[in-house]
N, C-alpha and C positions, 0 to 999 in steps of 0.2 A: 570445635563446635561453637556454632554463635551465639548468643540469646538476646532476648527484645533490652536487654541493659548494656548491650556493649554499644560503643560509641558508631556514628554510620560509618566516621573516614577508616576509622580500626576496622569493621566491616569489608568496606573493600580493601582496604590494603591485603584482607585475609583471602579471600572470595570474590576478585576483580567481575565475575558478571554478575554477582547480587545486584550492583546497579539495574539490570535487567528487571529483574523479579521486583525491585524495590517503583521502578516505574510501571511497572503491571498494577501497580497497588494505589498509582497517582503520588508518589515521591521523587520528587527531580533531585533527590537529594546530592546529587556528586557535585553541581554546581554553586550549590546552597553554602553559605561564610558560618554558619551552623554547623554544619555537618563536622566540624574538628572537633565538636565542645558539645552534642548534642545525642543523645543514649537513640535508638532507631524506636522505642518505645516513646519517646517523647516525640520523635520528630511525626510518626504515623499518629499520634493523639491528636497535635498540634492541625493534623489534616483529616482530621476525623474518622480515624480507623478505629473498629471497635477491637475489642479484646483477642475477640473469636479469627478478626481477621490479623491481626500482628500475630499470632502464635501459625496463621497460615502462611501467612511473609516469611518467619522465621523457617519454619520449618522447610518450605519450596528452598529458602536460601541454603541450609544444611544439606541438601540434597545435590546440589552443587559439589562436584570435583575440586 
């Protein structure tokens, strides 16, 4: 299970089509020099997602095989 503190690259290395859902959200994060060093709660603030919508990120992302 992932939560909005884990890192985005640790993300997908865990749940390679969260990039999917992370692009639905307006995150291009897989391409991003951030994404190694960068929790998926910072990087969606950083693009101005609110609270309500990162716990919705996360959660679609958990739902993920």
């Amino acid at each position: 299970m992932i939560t909005k503190k884990d890192l985005i690259m640790d993300i997908i290395k865990q749940k390679p089509d969260a990039h999917k859902i992370m692009v639905e959200f307006g995150l291009h994060c897989i391409g991003c020099g951030g994404a190694a060093y960068e929790s998926l709660e910072d990087g969606a603030k950083a693009h101005g997602l609110t609270d309500k919508q990162i716990k919705e990120e996360v959660d679609n992302i958990n739902k993920l095989k």
